[in-house]
C-alpha positions as CSV (number, residue, x, y, z in Angstrom):
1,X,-13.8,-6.4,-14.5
2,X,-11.5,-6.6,-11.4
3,X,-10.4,-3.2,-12.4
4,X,-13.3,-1.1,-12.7
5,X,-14.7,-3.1,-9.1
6,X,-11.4,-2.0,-7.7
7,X,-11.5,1.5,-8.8
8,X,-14.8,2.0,-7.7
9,X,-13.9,0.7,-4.3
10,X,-11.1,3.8,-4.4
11,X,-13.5,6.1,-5.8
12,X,-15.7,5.4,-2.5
13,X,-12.6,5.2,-0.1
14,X,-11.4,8.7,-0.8
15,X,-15.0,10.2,-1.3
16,X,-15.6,8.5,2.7
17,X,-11.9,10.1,3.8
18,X,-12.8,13.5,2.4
19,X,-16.2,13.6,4.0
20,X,-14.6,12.4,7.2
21,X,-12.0,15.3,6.8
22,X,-14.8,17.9,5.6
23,X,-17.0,16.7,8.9
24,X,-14.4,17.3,11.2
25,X,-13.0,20.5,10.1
26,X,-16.7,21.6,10.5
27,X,-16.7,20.7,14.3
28,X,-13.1,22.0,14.9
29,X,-14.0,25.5,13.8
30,X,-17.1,25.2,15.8
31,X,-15.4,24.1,18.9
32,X,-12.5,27.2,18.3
33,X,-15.6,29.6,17.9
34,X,-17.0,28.7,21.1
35,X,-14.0,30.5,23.1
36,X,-13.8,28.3,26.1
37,X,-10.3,26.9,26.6
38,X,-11.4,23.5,26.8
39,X,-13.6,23.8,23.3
40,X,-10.7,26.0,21.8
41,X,-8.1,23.2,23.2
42,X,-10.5,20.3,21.4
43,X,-10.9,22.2,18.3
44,X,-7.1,22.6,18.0
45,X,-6.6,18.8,18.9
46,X,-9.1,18.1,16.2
47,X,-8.8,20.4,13.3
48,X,-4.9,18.5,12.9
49,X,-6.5,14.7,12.1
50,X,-7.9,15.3,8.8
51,X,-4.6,16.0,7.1
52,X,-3.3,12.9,8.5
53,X,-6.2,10.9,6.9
54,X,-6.1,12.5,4.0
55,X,-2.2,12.1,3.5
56,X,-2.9,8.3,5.0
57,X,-4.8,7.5,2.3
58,X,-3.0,9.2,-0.6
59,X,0.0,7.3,0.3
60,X,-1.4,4.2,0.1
61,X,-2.8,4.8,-2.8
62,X,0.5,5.3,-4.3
63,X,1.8,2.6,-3.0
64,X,-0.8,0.3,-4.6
65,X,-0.5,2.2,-7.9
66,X,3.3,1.6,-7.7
67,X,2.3,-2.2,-6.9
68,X,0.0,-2.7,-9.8
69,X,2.9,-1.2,-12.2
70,X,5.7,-3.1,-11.2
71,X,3.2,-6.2,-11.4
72,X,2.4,-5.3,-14.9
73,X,6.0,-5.2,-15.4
74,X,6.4,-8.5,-13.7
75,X,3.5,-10.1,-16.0
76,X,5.3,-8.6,-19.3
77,X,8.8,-9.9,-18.2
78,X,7.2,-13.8,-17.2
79,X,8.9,-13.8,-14.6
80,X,5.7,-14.1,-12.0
81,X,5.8,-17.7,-9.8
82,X,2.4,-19.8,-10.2
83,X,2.0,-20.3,-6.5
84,X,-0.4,-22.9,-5.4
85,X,-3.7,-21.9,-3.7
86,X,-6.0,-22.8,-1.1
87,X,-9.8,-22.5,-2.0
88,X,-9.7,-19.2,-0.1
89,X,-7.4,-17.9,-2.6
90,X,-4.1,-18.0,0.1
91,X,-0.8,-19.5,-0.6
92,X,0.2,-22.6,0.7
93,X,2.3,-22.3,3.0
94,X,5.1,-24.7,1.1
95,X,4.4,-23.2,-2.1
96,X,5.1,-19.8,-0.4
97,X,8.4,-21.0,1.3
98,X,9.6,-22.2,-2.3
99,X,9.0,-19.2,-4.1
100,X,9.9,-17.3,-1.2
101,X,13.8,-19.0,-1.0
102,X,13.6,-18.7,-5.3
103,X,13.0,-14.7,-5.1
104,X,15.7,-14.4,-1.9
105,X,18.3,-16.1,-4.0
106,X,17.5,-13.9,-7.1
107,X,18.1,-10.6,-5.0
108,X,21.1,-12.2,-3.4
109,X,22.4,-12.4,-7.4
110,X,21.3,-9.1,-8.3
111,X,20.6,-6.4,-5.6
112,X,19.5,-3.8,-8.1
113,X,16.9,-5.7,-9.7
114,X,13.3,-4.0,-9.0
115,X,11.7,-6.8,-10.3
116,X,13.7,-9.3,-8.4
117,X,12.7,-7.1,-5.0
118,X,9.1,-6.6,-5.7
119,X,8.8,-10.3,-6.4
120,X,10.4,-11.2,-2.9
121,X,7.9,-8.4,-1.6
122,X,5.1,-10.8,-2.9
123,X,7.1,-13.9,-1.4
124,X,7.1,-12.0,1.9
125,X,3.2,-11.4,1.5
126,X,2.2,-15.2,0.5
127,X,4.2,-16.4,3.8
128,X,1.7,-14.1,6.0
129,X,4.8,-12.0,6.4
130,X,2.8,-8.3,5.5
131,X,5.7,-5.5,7.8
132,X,8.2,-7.4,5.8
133,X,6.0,-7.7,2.4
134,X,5.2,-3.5,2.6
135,X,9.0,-2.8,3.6
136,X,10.3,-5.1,0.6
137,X,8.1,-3.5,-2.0
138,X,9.0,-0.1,-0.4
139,X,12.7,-0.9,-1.3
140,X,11.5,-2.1,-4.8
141,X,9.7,1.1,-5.5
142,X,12.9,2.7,-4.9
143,X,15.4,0.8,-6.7
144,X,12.3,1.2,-9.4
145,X,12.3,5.2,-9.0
146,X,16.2,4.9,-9.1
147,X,16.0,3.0,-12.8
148,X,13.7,4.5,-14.6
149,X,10.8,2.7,-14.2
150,X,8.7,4.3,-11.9
């Protein structure tokens, strides 16, 4: 069910970026039809965002496809840690710290280990830690490319 809700939620994501892309191309060849230098100078400036958006959004939509594979891979190997959870659905914060120095000592053991990295990624995530979390699962999407497995 959380599948379908979530891929309907992408569906409308990239539908909303494309239309935003789409809108503003229209007004940037407007504006660089008008001829002044100022409307030619903002057309310019604005026909350059939507490729940004659109790549924005297409990476981070691999990045959560990589995520939900290596997850899946985590899930079939048992080696996910049962954190404990607030009603809100967050770790707490000492069930994060222990599963966070459990994962760090794993990597330390094994540096190639996707899995291992992906799962500190997590770690790095439950602590609140999110530039560390998105860095750490960068580096496991590579060591994951590197294996095989992605």
């Amino acid at each position: 069910m959380a599948k379908s809700a979530t891929l309907a939620w992408l569906a409308v994501i990239v539908f909303l970026t494309l239309l935003y892309a789409f809108e503003l191309v229209q007004r940037a060849v407007v504006l660089i039809a008008d001829g002044s230098p100022i409307a030619l100078a903002m057309g310019l400036a604005i026909i350059v965002l939507p490729p940004f958006a659109v790549a924005f959004v297409l990476v981070e939509i691999r990045f959560g496809l990589n995520a939900a594979k290596l997850q899946r891979m985590v899930d079939e190997a048992g080696l996910a840690f049962d954190y404990e959870l607030r009603p809100s659905g967050r770790a707490v914060r000492e069930s994060a710290q222990v599963g966070f120095e459990r994962f760090k000592l794993l990597v330390e053991e094994n540096e190639e280990n996707h899995l291992y990295w992906f799962l500190l990624a997590d770690a790095y995530d439950k602590m609140g830690d999110r530039p560390r979390a998105r860095k750490t699962a960068r580096k496991a999407f590579l060591l994951a490319k590197q294996a095989g497995a992605l």
